[in-house]
C-alpha positions as CSV (number, residue, x, y, z in Angstrom):
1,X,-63.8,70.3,12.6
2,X,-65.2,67.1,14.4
3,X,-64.7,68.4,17.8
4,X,-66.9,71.4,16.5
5,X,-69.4,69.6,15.3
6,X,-69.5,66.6,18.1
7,X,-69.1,69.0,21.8
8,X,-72.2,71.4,20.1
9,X,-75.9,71.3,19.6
10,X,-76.6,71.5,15.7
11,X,-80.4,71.4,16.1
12,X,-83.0,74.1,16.8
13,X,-85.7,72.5,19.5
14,X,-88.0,72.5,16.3
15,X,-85.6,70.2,14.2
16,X,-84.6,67.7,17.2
17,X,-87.7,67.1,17.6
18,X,-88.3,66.4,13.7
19,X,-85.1,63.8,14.1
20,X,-86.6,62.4,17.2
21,X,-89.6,61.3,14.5
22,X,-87.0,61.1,11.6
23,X,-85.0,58.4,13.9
24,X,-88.5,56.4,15.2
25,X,-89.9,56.2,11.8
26,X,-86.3,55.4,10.0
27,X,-86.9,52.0,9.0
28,X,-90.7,53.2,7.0
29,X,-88.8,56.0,5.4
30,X,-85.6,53.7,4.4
31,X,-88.2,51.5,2.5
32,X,-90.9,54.0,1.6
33,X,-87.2,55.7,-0.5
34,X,-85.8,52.6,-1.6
35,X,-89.5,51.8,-3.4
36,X,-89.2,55.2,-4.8
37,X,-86.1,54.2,-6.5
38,X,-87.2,50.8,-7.5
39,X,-90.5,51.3,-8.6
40,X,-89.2,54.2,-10.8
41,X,-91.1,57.0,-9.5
42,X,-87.4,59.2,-8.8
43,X,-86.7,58.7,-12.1
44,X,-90.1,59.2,-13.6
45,X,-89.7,62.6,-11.8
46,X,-86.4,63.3,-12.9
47,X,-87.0,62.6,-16.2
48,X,-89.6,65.9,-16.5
49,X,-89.2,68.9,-14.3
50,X,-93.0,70.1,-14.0
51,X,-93.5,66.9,-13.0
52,X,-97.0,64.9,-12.8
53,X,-100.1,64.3,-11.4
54,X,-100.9,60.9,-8.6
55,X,-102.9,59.8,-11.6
56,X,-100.1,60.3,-14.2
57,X,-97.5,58.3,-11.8
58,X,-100.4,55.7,-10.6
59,X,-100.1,55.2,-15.1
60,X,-97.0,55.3,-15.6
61,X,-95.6,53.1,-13.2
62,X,-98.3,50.5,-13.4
63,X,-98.8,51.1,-9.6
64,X,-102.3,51.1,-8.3
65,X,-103.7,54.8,-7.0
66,X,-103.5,53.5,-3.8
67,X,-99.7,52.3,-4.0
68,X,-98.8,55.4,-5.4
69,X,-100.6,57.6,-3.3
70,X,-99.0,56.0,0.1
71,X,-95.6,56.1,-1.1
72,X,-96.1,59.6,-3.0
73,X,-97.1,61.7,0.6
74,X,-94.7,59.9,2.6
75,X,-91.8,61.2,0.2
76,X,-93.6,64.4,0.3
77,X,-93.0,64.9,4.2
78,X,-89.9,63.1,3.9
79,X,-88.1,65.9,1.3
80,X,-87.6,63.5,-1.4
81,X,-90.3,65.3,-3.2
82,X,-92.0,68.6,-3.5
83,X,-95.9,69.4,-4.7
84,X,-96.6,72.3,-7.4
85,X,-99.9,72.5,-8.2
86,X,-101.5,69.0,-8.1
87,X,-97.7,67.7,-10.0
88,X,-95.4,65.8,-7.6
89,X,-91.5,66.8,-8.7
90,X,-88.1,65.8,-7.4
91,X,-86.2,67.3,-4.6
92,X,-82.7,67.4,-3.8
93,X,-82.3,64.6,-1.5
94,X,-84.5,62.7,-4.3
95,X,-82.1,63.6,-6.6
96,X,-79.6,62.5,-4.6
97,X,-81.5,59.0,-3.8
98,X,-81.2,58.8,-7.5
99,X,-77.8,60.0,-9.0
100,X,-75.4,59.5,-5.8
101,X,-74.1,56.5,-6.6
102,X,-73.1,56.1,-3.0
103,X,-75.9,56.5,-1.8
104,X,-77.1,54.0,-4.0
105,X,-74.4,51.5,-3.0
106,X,-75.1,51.9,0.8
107,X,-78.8,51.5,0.5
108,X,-78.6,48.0,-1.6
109,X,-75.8,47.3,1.2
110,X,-78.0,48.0,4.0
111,X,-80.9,46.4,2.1
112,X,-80.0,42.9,1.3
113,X,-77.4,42.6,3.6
114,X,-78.1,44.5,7.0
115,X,-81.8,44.8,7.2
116,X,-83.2,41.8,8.6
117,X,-79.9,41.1,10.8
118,X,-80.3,44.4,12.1
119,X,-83.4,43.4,14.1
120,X,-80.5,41.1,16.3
121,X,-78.2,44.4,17.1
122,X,-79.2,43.9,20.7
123,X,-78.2,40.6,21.1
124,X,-74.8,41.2,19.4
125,X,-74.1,44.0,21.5
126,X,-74.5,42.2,25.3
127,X,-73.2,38.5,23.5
128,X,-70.5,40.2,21.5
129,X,-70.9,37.9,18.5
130,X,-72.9,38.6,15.0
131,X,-76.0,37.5,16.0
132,X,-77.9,39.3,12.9
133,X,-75.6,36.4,10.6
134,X,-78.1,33.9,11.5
135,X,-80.3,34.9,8.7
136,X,-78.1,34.1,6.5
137,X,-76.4,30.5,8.1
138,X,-74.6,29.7,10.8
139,X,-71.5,30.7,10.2
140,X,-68.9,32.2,13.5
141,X,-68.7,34.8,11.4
142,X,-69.9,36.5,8.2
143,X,-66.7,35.9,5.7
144,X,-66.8,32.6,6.6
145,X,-69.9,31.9,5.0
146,X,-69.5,34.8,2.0
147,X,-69.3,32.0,-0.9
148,X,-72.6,30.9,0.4
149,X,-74.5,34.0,1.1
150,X,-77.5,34.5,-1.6
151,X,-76.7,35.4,-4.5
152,X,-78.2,39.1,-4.2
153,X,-76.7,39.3,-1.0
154,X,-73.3,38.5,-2.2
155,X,-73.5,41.2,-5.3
156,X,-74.3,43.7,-2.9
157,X,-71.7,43.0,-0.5
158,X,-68.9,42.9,-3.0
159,X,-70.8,46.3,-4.5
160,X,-70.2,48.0,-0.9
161,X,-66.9,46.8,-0.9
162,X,-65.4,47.3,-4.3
163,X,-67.1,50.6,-4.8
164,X,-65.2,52.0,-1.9
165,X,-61.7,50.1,-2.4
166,X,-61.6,50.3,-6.2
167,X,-61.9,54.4,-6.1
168,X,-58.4,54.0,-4.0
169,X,-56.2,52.1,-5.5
170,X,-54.8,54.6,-8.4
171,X,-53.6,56.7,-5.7
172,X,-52.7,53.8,-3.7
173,X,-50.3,52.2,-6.6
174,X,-48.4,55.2,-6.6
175,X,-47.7,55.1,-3.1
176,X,-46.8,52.0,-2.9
177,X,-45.1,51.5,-5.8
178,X,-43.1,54.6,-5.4
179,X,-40.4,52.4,-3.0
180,X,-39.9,50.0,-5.5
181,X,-41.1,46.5,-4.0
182,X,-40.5,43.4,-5.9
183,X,-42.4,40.9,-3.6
184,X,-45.9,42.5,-1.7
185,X,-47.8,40.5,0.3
186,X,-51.4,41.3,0.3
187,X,-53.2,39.7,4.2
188,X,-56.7,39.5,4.2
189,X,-56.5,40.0,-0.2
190,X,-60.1,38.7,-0.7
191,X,-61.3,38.1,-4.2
192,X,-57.9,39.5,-5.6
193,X,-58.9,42.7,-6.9
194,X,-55.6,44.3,-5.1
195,X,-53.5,42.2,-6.2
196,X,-54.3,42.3,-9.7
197,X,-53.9,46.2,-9.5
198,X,-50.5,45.5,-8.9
199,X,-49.3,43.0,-11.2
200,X,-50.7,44.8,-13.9
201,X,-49.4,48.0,-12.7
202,X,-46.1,46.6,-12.3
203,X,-44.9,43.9,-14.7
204,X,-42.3,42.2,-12.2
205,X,-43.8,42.4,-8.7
206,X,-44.7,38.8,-7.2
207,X,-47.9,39.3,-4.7
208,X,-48.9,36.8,-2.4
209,X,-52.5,37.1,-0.8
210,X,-52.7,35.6,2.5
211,X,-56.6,34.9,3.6
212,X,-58.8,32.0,4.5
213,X,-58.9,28.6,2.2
214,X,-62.3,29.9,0.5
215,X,-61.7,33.1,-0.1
216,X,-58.4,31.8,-1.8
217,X,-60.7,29.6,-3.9
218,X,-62.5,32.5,-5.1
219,X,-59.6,34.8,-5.5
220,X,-58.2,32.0,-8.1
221,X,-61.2,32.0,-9.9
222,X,-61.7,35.4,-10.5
223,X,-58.2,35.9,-11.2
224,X,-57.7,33.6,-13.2
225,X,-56.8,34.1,-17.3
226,X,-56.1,37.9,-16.0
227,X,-52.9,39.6,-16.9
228,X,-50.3,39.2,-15.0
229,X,-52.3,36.1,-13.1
230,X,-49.3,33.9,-13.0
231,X,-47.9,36.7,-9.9
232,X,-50.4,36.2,-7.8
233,X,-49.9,33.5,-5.9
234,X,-52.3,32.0,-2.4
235,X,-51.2,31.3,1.3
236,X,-54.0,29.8,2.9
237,X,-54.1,30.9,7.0
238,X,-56.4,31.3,9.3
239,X,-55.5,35.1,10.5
240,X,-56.8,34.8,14.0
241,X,-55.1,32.1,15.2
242,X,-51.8,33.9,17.2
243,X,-49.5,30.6,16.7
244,X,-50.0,31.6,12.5
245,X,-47.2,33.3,11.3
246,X,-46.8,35.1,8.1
247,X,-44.4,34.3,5.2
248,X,-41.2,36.6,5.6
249,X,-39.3,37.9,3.0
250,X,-41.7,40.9,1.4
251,X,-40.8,44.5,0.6
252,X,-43.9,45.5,1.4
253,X,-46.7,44.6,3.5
254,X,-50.4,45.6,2.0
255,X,-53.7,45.5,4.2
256,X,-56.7,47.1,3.1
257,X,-60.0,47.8,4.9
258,X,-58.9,44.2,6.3
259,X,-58.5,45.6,10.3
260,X,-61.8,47.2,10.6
261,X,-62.7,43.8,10.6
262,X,-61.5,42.7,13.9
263,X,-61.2,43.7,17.9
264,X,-58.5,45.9,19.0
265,X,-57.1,42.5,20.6
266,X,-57.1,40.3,17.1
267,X,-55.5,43.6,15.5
268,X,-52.6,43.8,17.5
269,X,-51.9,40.3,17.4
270,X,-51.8,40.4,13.4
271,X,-49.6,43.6,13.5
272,X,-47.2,41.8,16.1
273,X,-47.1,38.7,13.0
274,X,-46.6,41.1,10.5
275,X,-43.7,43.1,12.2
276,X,-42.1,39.6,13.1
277,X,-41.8,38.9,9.2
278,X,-40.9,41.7,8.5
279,X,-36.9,43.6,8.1
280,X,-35.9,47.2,9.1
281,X,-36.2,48.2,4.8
282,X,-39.8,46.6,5.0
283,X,-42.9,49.0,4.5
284,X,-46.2,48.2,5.7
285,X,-49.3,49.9,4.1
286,X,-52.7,50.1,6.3
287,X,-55.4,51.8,3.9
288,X,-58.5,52.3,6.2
289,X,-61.3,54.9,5.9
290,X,-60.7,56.3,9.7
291,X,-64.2,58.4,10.6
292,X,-62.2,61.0,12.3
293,X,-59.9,62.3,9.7
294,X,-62.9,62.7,7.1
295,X,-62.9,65.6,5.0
296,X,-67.0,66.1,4.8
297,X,-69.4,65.1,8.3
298,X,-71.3,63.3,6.1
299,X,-68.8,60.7,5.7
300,X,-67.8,60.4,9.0
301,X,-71.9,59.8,9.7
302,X,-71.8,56.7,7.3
303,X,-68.9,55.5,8.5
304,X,-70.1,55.2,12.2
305,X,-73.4,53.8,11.1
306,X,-71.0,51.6,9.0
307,X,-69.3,50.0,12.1
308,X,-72.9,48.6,13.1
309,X,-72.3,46.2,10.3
310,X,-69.7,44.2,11.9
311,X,-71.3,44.6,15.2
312,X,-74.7,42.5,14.0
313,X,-73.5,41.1,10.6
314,X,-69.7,40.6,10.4
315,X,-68.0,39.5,13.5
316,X,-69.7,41.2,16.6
317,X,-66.5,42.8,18.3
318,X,-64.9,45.2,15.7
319,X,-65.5,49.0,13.9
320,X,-64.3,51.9,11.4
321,X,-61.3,52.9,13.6
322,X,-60.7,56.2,14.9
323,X,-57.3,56.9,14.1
324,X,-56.0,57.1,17.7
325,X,-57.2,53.9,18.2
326,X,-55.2,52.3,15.0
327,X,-52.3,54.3,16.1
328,X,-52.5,52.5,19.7
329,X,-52.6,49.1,18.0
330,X,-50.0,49.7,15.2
331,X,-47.7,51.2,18.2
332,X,-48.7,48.1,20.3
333,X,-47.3,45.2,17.7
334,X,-44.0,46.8,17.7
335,X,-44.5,49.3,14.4
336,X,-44.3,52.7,13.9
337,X,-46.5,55.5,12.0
338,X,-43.9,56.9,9.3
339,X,-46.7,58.8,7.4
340,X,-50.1,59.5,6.8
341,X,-52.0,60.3,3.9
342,X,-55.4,61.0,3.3
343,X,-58.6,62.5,1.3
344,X,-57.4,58.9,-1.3
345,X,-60.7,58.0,-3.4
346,X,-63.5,57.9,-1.4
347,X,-62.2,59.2,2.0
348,X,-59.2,56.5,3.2
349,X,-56.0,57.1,4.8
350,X,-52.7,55.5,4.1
351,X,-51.0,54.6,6.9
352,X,-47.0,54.1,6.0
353,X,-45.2,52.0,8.7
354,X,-42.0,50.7,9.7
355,X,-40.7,48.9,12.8
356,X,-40.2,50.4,15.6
């Protein structure tokens, strides 16, 4: 399917040229649509099919004439809305805009937490650091400083994040789980929210989150007085330095979206730690959303615009993998691919591995 869609033109002459103007204008229509939604006018629409008038929304909305009237023929010629008779009403992609709660997720994402950094891409491409960050603080990169970001920015950070992660894990657990581990440990476990998956799915598994001092600190506070809190225990590391091993003696070895956030070269040099810790009955669990092995094109589009992120924002130097590429790397650190599973929640893949 992708080498169909990706070695052939999709577009008429007519419609490239309409994404030539789609692509030059995108940063007018990104807002223009996120005002829709804010200001209510989606809703407003959605809320009566025959729709209403400029004046009516101008009313309604507590917008001037003016206001409306800007945003209201900019939506028009970008699809969001249709005209019948002197009534403005919804469209699909406005409907979309409005009840896609994906959609919703990646536009406060790409609001509050790429926009302005975004303006830096250039720089973070030729420097290879996350030049866009500086916005924010100056931090070497962006989870560094995630206790500190604003507090908007933070919410919809951990918004993009747990929306995607937390559709995953029921599936997840039962793969997991389904060998039986007694001690998991979690690298790169964040605020926790893994970790107490598992100790509530599983009353006698002990997890250990390896991750960086301040992201322990936040994992312990919003873990704690949770079920099964008393299993989830901290090993503070700093993942990128290569003379930092991991703890041995785990069943099972759990990283999710964790790799995406590194180069090829910090990736391998994790997976070579974790296969050092690791026995010949140990599993190790990668959960990634790999753009290749998408079921729909339209994820594999978010997911490359996705990777832009961690090019301005993040770190500077690392992407959403394409599965040959994690393959390389997993191969690289001395592991092999036992299995892959995928289509889990919202479009991850389960890598299973083993050493080599």
């Amino acid at each position: 399917m992708m080498h169909k869609r990706y070695t052939k033109e999709q577009c008429t002459a007519a419609e490239a040229q309409r994404l030539a103007q789609e692509i030059a204008f995108g940063p007018v229509v990104f807002q223009v649509s996120r005002l829709m939604l804010k200001f209510g006018i989606f809703q407003l629409l959605a809320d009566k099919r025959e729709g209403y008038t400029l004046q009516e929304i101008s009313e309604r909305t507590g917008l001037t004439r003016y206001a409306a009237q800007v945003l209201l023929e900019a939506s028009l010629t970008i699809g969001t809305i249709l005209l019948e008779e002197e009534h403005y009403v919804l469209a699909k992609t406005g409907w979309f805009l409005l009840n896609d709660k994906m959609a919703r997720i990646n536009m406060e994402f790409n609001h509050d937490v790429n926009y302005q950094g975004l303006f830096h891409l250039e720089e973070a491409l030729l420097n290879g650091r996350p030049e866009g960050l500086k916005v924010f603080g100056e931090w070497p990169t962006i989870y560094e400083g995630l206790s500190q970001l604003p507090e908007q920015v933070q919410k919809s950070w951990f918004g993009f994040d747990h929306f995607y992660s937390d559709q995953s894990f029921g599936k997840a657990l039962e793969i997991v789980f389904s060998h039986h581990p007694k001690r998991l440990l979690d690298i790169g476990g964040n605020t926790g929210r893994w970790a107490t998956q598992c100790v509530q799915y599983n009353k006698e598994v002990e997890v250990t989150i390896v991750d960086l001092p301040q992201q322990l600190e936040m994992m312990r506070k919003q873990t704690a007085g949770l079920s099964g809190s008393e299993r989830i225990h901290g090993h503070s590391a700093n993942l990128l330095d290569r003379d930092v091993p991991f703890p041995c003696g785990f069943d099972a070895v759990w990283m999710s979206q964790f790799l995406d956030c590194f180069s090829e070269e910090e990736v391998i040099s994790i997976l070579t730690r974790v296969a050092q810790s690791i026995d010949k009955n140990s599993k190790v669990y990668i959960m990634e959303t790999l753009w290749d092995r998408q079921r729909y094109e339209t994820a594999s589009y978010c997911l490359t615009q996705i990777s832009l992120y961690f090019t301005a924002m993040a770190n500077g130097n690392s992407k959403m993998f394409h599965s040959d590429d994690l393959i390389r790397c997993i191969k690289n650190a001395g592991l092999e691919v036992e299995e892959i599973q995928d289509n889990i929640g919202l479009g991850h893949s389960i890598l299973q591995c083993r050493l080599k």
